[in-house]
C-alpha positions in Angstrom: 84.8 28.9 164.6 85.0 31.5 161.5 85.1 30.1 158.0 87.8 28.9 156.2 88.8 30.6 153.0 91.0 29.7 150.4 91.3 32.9 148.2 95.1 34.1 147.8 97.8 33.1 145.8 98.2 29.1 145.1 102.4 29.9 145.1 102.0 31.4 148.9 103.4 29.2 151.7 100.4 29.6 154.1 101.2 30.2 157.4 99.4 28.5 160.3 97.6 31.2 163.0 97.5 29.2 166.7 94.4 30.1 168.0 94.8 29.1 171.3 91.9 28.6 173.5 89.3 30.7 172.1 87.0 31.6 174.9 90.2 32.3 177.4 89.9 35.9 178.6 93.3 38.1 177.6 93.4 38.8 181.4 93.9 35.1 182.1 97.2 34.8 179.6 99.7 35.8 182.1 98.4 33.1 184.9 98.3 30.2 182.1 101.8 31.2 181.3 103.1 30.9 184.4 100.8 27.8 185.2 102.8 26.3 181.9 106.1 27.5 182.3 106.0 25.8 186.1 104.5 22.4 184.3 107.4 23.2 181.7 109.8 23.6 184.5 109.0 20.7 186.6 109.1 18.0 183.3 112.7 19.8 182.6 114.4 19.5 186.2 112.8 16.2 187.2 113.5 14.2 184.0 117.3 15.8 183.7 117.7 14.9 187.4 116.5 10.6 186.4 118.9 10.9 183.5 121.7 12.2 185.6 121.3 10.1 188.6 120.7 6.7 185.8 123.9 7.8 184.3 126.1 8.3 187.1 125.1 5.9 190.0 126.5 2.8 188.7 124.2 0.4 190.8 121.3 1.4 188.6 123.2 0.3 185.0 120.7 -2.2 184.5 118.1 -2.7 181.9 115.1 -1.4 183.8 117.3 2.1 184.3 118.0 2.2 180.5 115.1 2.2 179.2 113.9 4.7 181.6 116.0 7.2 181.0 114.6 6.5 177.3 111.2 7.6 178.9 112.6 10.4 180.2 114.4 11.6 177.1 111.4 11.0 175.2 109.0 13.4 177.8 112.2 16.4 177.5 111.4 16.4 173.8 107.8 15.8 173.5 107.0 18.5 175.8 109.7 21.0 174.4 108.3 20.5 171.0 104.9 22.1 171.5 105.4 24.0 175.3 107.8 26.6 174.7 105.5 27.5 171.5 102.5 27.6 173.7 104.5 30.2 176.1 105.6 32.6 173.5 101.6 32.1 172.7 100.4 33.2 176.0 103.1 35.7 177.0 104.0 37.7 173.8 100.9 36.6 171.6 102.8 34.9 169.1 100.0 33.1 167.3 101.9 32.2 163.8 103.8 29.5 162.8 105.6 29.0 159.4 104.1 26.3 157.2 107.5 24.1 157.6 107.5 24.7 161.5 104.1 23.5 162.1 104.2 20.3 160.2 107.4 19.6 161.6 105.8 20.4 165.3 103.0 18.2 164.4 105.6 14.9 163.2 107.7 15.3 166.4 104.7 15.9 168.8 102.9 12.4 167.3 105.7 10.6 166.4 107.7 11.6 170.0 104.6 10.4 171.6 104.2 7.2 169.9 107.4 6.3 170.6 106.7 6.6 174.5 103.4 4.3 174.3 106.6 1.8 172.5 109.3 2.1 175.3 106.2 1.7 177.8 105.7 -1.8 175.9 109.6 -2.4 175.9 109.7 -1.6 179.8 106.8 -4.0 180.1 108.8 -6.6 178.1 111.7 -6.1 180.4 109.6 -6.6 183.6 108.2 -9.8 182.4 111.9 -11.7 181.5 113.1 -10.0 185.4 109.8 -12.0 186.7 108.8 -14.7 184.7 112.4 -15.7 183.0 114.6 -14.9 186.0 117.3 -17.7 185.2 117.7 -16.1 182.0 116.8 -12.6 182.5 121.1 -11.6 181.8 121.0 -13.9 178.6 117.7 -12.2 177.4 118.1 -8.5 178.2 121.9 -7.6 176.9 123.3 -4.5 176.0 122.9 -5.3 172.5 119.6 -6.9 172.5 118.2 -3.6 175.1 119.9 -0.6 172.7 118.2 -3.1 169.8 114.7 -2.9 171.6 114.7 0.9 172.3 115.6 2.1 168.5 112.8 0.2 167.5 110.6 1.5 169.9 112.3 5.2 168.5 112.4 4.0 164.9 108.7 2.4 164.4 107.2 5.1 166.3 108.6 8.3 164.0 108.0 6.7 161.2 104.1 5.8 161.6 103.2 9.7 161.5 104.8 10.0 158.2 101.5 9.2 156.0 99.6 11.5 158.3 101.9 14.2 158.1 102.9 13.7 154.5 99.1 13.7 153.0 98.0 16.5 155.2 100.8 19.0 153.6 99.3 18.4 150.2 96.0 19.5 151.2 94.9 23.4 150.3 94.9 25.8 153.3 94.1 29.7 152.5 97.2 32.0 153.2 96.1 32.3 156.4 95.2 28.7 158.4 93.5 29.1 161.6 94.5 26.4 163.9 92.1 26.2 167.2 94.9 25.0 169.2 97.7 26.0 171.2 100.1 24.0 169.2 99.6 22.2 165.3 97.8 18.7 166.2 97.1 16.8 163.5 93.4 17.0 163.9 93.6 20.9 164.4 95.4 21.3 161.3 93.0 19.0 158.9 90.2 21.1 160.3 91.9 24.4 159.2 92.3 22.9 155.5 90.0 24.2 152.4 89.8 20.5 151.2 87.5 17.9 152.7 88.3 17.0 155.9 87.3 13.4 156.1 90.0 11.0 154.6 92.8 12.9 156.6 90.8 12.5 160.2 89.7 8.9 159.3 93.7 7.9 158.4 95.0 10.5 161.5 92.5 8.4 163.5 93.3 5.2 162.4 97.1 5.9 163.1 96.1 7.1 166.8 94.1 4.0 166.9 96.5 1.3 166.4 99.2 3.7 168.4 97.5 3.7 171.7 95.6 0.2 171.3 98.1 -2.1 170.1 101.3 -0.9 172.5 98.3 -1.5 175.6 97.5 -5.3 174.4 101.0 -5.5 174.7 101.5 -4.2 177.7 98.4 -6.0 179.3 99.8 -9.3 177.5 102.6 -9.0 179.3 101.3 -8.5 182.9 98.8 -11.2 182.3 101.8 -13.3 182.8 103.7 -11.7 184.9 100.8 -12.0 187.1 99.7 -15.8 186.7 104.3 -16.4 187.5 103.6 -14.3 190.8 100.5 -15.8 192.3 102.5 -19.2 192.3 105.4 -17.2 194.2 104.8 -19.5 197.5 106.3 -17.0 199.9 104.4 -13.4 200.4 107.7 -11.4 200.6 108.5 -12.7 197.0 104.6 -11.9 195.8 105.3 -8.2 197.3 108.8 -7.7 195.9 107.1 -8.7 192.6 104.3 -6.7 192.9 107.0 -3.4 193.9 109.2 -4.0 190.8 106.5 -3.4 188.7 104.3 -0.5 190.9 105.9 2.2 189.2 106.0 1.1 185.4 102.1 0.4 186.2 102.0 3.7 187.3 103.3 5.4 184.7 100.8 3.2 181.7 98.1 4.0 184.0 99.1 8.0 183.6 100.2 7.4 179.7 96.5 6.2 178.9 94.6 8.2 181.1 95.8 11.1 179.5 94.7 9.1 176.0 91.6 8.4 177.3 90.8 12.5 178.6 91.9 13.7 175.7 89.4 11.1 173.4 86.4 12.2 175.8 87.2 15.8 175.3 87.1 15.4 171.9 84.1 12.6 171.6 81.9 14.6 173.9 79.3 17.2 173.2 81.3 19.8 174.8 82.9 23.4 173.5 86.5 23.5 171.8 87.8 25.3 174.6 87.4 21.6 175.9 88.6 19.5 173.3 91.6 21.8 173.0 92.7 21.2 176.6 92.1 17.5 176.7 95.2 17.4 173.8 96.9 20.2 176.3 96.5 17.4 179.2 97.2 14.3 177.0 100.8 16.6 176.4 102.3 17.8 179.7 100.5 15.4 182.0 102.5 11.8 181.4 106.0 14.2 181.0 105.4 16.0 184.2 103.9 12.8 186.5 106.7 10.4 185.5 109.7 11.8 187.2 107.7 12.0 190.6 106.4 8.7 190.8 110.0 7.2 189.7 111.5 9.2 192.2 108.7 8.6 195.0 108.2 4.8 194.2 111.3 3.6 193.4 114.0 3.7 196.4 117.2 3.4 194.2 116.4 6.4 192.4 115.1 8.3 194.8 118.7 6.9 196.6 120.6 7.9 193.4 119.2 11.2 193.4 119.6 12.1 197.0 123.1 11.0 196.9 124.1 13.2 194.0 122.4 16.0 196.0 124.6 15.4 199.2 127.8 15.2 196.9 128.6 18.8 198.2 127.3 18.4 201.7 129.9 16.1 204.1 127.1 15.8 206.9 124.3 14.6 204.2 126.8 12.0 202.8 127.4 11.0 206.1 123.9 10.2 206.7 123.7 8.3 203.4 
């Protein structure tokens, strides 16, 4: 990594240089680009194709649907915050972003992402009324009290990264900030800084901290009972119903943190930045591009929703439905 410098004129803007990942070959830039942009493409088609079929089948207007088209809104914006940057990276060389254009990346990529490990709690919330509070489950999960539940899990989340964000702005960065990245991370950006370096990664980690730890106490709470209501379900066929409402949300935390969890190794380990750099990459495009498939393998009324809206034009497919 070359040394930072500060020298040039304290009333320039800096702008931020994405390194990428230093030790790729230029040969290799046109095959990551299209590696990406089919990623890109995938998270796109498969996350429009939940919100569509959630919005127009009427049969899944039901909590469990809004909230996951939340999660799918949420990995469409994530993913086109930092992907179509890291395109133009690969496939034109377009390395610099402005100083307001990173930081503003950086918020919406943390605070986008924070608000997914949030709805994943929500979800979890909602999954435990269906199963443990059956009775009540139309009494607890309303309209009102659901649209409630998500802007929280929007609200809380953006506004978390806003310390972050905020005190790493006023830190000096020479006229030129190298950022070993292929997008502005937090991390990557306090590591291009003149200052020191140490309060901004202790707070950023801090942040990250209570982000992925606290939402997954939650969401472990929550299927601790859900659990100890199903194994007294007497009959098997009610344990396995159970156990199939809840496959895919489990599923999809199991992807959300796995991702967390690569992307802490890569950068805990004694390894090279090329490394660290793609464990972030992973922790970015991995959860976004997963989720569609396994709502769409494991969950028959999507899957059903979706099929029928792509036998709307076909008479002999509808017949078939």
């Amino acid at each position: 990594m070359e040394a930072i410098t500060c020298n040039g004129s304290d009333n320039a803007s800096p702008v931020f240089y994405l390194v990428g990942i230093p030790s790729l070959p230029e040969s290799l830039f046109l095959p990551v680009f299209l590696i990406f942009l089919l990623i890109y493409l995938l998270i796109l088609v498969g996350n429009i194709l939940i919100l569509l079929a959630v919005v127009a089948e009427p049969s899944l207007h039901k909590p469990m649907y809004f909230f996951l088209i939340n999660l799918s809104a949420l990995d469409i914006l994530s993913t086109t915050t930092t992907v179509p940057k890291m395109l133009s990276l690969f496939l034109l060389g377009d390395q610099i972003l402005s100083f307001p254009a990173c930081f503003l990346q950086m918020y919406l990529f943390h605070g986008l992402n924070c608000s997914e490990a949030f709805i994943l709690v929500v979800m979890a919330y909602d999954r435990y009324v269906a199963i443990c509070r059956p009775l009540n489950y139309h009494v607890h999960m309303t309209p009102q009290t659901n649209a409630a539940l998500a802007a929280s899990a929007w609200l809380t989340a953006l506004l978390l990264p806003i310390p972050a964000v905020v005190q790493t702005s006023q830190m000096a960065f020479g006229p030129v900030a190298h950022v070993y990245h292929c997008f502005c991370d937090h991390l990557a950006v306090v590591q291009s800084s003149c200052s020191d370096t140490t309060p901004q990664a202790f707070l950023g980690f801090r942040i990250a901290m209570v982000v992925s730890f606290l939402p997954l106490l939650l969401v472990l709470l929550s299927y601790a009972h859900i659990l100890a209501s199903v194994l007294h379900i007497s009959s098997r066929e009610g344990r396995s119903k159970a156990f199939s409402i809840c496959s895919s949300h489990l599923l999809v935390v199991g992807t959300y943190y796995s991702s967390i969890a690569i992307a802490y190794m890569a950068y805990r380990a004694d390894l090279p930045l090329d490394f660290h750099i793609m464990g972030n990459v992973v922790f970015a495009i991995l959860t976004p591009v997963l989720n569609p498939l396994i709502y769409t393998l494991r969950n028959k009324d999507v899957k059903a929703a979706i099929t029928k809206m792509a036998c709307l034009q076909d008479p002999r497919c509808s017949r078939a439905l």
